[in-house]
C-alpha positions in Angstrom: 9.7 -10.3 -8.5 9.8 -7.9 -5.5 6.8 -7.8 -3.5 5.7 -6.6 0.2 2.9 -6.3 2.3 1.9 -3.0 3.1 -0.7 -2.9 7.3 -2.8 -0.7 7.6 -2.0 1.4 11.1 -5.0 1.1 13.9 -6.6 4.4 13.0 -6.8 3.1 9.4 -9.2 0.3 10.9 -11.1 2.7 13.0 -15.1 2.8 12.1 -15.8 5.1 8.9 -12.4 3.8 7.5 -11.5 1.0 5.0 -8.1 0.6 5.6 -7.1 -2.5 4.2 -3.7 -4.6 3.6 -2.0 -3.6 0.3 0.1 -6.0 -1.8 2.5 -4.1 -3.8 4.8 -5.7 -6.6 8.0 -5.0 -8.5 8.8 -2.0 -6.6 12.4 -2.8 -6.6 13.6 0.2 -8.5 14.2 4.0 -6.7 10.9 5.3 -8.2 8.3 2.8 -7.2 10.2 2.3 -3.5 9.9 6.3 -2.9 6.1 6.6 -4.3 5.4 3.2 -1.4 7.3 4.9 0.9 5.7 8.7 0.5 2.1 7.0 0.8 3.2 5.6 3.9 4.8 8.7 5.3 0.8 9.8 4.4 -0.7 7.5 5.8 -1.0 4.3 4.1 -4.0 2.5 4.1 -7.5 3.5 5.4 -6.0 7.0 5.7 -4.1 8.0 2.4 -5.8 6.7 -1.3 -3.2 5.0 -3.1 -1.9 6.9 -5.5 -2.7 6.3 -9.2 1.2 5.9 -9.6 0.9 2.6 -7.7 -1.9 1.2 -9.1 -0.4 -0.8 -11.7 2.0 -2.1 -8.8 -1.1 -3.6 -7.0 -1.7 -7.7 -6.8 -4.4 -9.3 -4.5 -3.3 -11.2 -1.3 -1.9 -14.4 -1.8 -3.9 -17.6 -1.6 -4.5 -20.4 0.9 
């Protein structure tokens, strides 16, 4: 399994915004690393929606 964490940037946590760590999984092929990449080039978190591509790659945050 390939998995990452993906921050939010500090305007992403700015009041009005829900940017929010993003656990992405099995994004080891081309595809998947370009569409994680491209949302970050957009923003990433708390300032571009995830796009739908990437939902099915989403996994909560680990546990303690």
């Amino acid at each position: 399994m390939s998995d990452s964490r993906t921050r939010h940037c500090p305007q992403g946590r700015r009041p009005g915004r829900r940017g929010r760590p993003v656990w992405p999984a099995f994004v080891n092929d081309g595809h998947a690393t370009a569409d994680v990449a491209d949302w970050i080039r957009a923003g990433g978190p708390g300032l571009a929606p995830l796009p739908p591509i990437l939902e099915p790659h989403r996994f909560g945050p680990p546990r303690r």
